[in-house]
C-alpha positions as CSV (number, residue, x, y, z in Angstrom):
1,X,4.2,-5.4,33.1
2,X,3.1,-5.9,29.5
3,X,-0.5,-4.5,28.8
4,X,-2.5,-7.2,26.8
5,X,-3.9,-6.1,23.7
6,X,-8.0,-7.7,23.5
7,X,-9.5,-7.3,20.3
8,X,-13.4,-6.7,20.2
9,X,-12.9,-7.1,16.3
10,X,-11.2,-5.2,13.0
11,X,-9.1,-3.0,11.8
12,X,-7.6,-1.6,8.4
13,X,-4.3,-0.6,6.4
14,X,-3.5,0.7,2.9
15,X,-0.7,-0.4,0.5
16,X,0.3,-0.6,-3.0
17,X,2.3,-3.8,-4.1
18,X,2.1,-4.2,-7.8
19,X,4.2,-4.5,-11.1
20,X,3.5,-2.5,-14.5
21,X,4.1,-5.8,-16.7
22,X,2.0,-8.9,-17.0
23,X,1.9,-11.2,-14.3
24,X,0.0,-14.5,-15.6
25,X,-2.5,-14.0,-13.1
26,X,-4.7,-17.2,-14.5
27,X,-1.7,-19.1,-12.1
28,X,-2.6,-16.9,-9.4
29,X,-6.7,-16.7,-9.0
30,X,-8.5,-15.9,-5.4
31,X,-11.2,-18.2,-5.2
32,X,-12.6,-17.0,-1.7
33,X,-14.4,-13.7,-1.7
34,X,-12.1,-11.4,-0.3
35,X,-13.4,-9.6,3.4
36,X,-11.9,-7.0,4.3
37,X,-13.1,-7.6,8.0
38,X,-11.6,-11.2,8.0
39,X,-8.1,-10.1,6.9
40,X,-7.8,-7.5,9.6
41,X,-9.9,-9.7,12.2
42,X,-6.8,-12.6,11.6
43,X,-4.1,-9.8,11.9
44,X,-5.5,-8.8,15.1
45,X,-5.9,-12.1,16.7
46,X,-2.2,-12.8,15.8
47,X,-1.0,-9.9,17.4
48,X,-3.1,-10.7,20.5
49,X,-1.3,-14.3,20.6
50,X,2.1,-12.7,20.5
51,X,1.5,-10.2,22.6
52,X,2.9,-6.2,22.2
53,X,6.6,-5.8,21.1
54,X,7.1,-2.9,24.5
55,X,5.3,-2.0,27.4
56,X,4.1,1.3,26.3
57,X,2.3,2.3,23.1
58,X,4.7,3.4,20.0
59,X,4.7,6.8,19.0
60,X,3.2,5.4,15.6
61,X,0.3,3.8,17.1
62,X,-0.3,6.3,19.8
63,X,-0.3,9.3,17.0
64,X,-3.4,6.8,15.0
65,X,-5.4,6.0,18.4
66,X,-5.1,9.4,19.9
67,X,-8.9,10.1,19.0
68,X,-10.1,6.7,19.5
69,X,-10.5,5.7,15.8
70,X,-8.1,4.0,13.2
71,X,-9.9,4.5,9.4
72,X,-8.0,2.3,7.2
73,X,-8.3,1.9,3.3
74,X,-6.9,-1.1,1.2
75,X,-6.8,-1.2,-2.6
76,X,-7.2,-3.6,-5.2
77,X,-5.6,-3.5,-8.8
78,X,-7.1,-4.9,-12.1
79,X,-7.3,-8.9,-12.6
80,X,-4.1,-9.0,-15.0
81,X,-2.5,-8.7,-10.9
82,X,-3.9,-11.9,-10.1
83,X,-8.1,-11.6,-9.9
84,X,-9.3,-11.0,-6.7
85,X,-13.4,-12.1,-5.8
86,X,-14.9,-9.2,-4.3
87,X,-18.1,-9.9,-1.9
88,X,-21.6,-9.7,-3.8
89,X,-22.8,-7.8,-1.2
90,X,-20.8,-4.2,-1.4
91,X,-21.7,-3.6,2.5
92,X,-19.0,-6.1,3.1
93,X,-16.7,-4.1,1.7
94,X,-16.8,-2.5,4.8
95,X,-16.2,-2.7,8.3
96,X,-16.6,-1.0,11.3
97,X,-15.6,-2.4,14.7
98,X,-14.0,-2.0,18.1
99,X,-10.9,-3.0,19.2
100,X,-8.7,-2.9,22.6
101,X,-5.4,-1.4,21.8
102,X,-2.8,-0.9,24.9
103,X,-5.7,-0.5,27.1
104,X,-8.2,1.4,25.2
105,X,-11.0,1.0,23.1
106,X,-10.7,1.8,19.4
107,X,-13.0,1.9,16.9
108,X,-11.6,0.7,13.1
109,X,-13.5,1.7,10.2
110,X,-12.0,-0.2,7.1
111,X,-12.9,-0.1,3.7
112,X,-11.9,-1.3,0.1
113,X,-10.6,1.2,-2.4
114,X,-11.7,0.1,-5.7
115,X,-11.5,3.2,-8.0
116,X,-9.8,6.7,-8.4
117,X,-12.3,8.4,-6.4
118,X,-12.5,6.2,-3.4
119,X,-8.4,6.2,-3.2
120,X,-8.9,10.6,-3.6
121,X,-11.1,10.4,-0.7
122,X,-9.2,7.7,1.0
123,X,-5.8,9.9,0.8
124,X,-8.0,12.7,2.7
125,X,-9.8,10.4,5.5
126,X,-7.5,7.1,5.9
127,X,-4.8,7.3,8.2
128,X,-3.5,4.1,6.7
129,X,-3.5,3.3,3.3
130,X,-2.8,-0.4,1.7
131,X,-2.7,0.0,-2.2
132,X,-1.9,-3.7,-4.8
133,X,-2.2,-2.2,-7.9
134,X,0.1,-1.7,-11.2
135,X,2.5,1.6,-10.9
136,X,1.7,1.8,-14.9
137,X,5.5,3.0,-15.2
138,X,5.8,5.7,-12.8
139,X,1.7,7.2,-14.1
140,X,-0.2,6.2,-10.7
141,X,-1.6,3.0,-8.9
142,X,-4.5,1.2,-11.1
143,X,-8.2,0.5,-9.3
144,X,-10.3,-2.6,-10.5
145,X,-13.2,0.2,-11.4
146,X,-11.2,2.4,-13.4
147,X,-8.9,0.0,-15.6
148,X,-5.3,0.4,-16.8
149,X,-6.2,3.0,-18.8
150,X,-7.0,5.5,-16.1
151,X,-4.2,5.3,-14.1
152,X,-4.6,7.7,-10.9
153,X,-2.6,10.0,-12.2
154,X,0.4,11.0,-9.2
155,X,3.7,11.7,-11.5
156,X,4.2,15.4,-11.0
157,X,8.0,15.6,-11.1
158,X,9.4,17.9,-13.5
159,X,11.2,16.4,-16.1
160,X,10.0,13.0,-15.4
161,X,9.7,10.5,-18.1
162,X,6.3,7.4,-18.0
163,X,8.1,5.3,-21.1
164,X,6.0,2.5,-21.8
165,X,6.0,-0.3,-24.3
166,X,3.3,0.5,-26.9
167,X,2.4,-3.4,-25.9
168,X,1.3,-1.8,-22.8
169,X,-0.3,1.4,-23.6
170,X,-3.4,0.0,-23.0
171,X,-5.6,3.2,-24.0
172,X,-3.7,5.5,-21.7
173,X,-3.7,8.7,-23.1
174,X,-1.3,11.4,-22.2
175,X,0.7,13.8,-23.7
176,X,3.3,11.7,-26.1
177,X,7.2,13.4,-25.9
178,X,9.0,10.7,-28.3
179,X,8.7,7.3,-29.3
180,X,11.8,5.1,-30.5
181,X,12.3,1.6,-30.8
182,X,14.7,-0.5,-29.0
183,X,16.6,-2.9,-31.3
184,X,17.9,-5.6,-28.4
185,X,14.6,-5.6,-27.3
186,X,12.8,-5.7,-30.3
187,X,10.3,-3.5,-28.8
188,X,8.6,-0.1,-29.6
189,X,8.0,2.8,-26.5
190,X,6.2,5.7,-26.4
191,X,7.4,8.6,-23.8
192,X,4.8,9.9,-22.3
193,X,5.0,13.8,-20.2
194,X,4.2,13.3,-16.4
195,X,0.7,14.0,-15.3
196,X,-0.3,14.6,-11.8
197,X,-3.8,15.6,-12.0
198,X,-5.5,13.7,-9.8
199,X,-3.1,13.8,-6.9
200,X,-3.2,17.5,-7.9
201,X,-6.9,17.8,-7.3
202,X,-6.8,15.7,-4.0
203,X,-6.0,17.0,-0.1
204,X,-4.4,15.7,1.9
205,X,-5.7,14.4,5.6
206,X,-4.0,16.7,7.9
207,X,-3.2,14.8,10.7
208,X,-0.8,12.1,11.3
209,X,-0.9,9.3,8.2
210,X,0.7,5.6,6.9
211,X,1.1,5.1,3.3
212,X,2.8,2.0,2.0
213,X,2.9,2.3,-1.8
214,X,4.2,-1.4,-3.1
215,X,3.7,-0.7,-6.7
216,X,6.9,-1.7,-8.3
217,X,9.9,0.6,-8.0
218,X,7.7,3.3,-6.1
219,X,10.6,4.9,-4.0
220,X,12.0,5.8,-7.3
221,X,8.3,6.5,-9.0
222,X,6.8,8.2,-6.6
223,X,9.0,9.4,-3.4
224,X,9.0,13.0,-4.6
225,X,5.0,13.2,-5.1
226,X,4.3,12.4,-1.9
227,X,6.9,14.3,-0.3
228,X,5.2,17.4,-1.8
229,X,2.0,15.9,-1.2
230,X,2.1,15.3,2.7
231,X,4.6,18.0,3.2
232,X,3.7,19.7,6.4
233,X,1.7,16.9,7.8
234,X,3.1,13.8,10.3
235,X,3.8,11.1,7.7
236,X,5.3,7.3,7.4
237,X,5.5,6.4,4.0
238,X,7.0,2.8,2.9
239,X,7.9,2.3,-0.2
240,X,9.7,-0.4,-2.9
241,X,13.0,-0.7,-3.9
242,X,12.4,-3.1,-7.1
243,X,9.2,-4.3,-9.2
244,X,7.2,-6.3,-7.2
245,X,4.4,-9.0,-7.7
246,X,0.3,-9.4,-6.1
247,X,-0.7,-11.6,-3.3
248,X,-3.7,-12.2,-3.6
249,X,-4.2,-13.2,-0.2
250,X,-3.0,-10.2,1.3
251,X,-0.6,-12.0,3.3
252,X,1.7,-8.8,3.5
253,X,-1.3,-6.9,4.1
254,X,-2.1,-8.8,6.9
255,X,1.8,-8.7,8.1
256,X,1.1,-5.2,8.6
257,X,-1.5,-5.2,10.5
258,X,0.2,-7.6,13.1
259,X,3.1,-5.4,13.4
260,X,1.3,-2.4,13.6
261,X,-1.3,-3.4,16.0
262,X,2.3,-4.9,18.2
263,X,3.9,-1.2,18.3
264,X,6.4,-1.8,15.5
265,X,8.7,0.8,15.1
266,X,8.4,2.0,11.1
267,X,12.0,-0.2,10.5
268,X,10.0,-3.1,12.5
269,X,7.0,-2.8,10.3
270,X,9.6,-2.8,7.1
271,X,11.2,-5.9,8.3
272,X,8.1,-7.3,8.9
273,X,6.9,-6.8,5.6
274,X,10.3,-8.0,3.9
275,X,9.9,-11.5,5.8
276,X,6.3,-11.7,4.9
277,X,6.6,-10.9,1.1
278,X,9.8,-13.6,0.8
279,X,7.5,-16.1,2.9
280,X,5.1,-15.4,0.2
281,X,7.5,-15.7,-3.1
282,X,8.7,-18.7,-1.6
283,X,5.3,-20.5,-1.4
284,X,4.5,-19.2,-5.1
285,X,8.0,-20.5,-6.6
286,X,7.0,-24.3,-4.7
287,X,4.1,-24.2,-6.5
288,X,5.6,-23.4,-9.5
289,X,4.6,-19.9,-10.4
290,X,7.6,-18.4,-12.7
291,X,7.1,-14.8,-12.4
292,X,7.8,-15.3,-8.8
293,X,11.4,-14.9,-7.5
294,X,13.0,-14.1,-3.9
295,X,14.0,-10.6,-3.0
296,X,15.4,-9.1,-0.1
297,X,14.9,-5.9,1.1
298,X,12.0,-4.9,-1.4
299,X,10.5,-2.4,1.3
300,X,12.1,0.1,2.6
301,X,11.2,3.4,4.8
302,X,11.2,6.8,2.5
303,X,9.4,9.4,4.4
304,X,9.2,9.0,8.4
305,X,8.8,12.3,10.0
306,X,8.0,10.8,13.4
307,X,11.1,9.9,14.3
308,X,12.9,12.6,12.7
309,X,10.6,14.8,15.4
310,X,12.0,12.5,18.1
311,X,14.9,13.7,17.1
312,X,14.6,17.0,17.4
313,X,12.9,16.8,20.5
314,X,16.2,15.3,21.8
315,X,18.6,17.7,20.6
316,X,16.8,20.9,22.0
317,X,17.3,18.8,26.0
């Protein structure tokens, strides 16, 4: 028999979905104030309608409710994404509540992450991160607080190459390699040296953790950081295949939730998210929103050590 799943209120996710270019965000303003508590509260009382996806808890979910608490940390990105209203008050930019998950009761503590030091702290207490912010080429996600031109910087792979459009320098600063100028284009770039000092100077929570980076291209950007960066710690990380645009009303966010909170597999969550984000495109291109267009497949799964534990745990029978 199915176990219902009663929710007593919220929980919370992090992500990243963003692009490095401009993205006309005057088409694409959020005139609501933006809860944190009433996007998880809606996620949770959808998955409550539709009831869990098995009869027993995943392995994902059970590894985030062992201890009877899911911390959960989303991110927000500068206006140029699409500006989103943040509450006056900053104590709702939390939220701590209960919720019934496969029986039990769990406490969710969510939060916004709205600068490089709440998302450090956030990759060392949040056992599911939500990030919408620019990749700023391959640099690191951008916070509202901080600004384009403090990237948190995460590109530690040798050899790697952050070439940007001087158009969209921005005031980075970094460590310039070459600059050229591309002729079919008609545009000028400066190469910039990879710099991975702030994920340098961060730790890593050392239990079992979901990262969904949906900057754009961040399988390609950033796969190999957090590799290094989780290595030897339980981790599902989903990432993007392609650039990638905002939604503002964290509709994919929210798609998350619901399929975490059903016992998704991590392929169930990405599938989820896939639907969710065309759903969203979709809507924008009706509207008539150009940088909008439908893609398929954007999210994919880069780093799932659960199942390759499963795995193993079957082979040694």
């Amino acid at each position: 028999m199915k176990m219902n799943i009663t929710i007593v209120a919220l929980v919370a996710f992090l992500i990243v979905p963003a692009c490095a270019g401009r993205q006309h965000p005057e088409a694409d303003n959020r005139s609501e104030p933006l809860h944190i508590a009433d996007l998880v509260n809606r996620a949770c009382l959808a998955a409550v309608r539709a009831g869990p996806l098995t009869d027993e808890c995943s392995p994902y979910l059970e590894r985030l409710i062992a201890d009877g608490r899911i911390t959960v940390g989303l991110g927000i990105g500068t206006p140029d994404l699409g500006r989103v209203q943040l509450p006056e008050d900053p104590s709702q930019w939390r939220s701590t509540r209960s919720c019934r998950l496969f029986g039990r009761d769990i406490v969710i503590d969510a939060c916004l992450i709205l600068s490089n030091d709440d998302f450090r702290a956030a990759l060392e207490t949040c056992e599911v991160i939500f990030v919408t912010s620019h990749s700023r080429f391959g640099a690191g996600p951008v916070f509202l607080q901080d600004g384009k031109e403090k990237p948190f910087r995460m590109q530690g792979t040798p050899g790697y190459e952050i070439i940007m459009p001087d158009s969209e320098v921005e005031g980075y600063e970094g460590t310039v390699l070459r600059t050229y100028r591309n002729s079919l284009k008609k545009n000028d770039y400066s190469v910039f040296a990879p710099d991975g000092r702030d994920l340098d100077r961060s730790l890593p929570l050392q239990a079992y953790q979901v990262l969904v980076l949906s900057t754009c291209s961040s399988l390609r950007h950033f796969l190999d950081d957090i590799k290094a960066f989780r290595q030897g710690y339980p981790t599902t990380a989903i990432f993007t295949t392609q650039p990638s645009l905002v939604d503002t009303e964290m509709r994919v966010f929210k798609r998350l939730l619901y399929e975490l909170f059903r016992g998704a597999s991590a392929q169930g969550i990405v599938n989820g998210l896939n639907e969710e984000y065309r759903a969203v495109a979709w809507a924008q291109m009706k509207r008539g929103r150009p940088p909008w267009r439908i893609l398929d497949n954007l999210f994919t799964v880069g780093i799932n050590t659960v199942e390759q534990e499963a795995c193993k745990r079957k082979g040694a029978r």
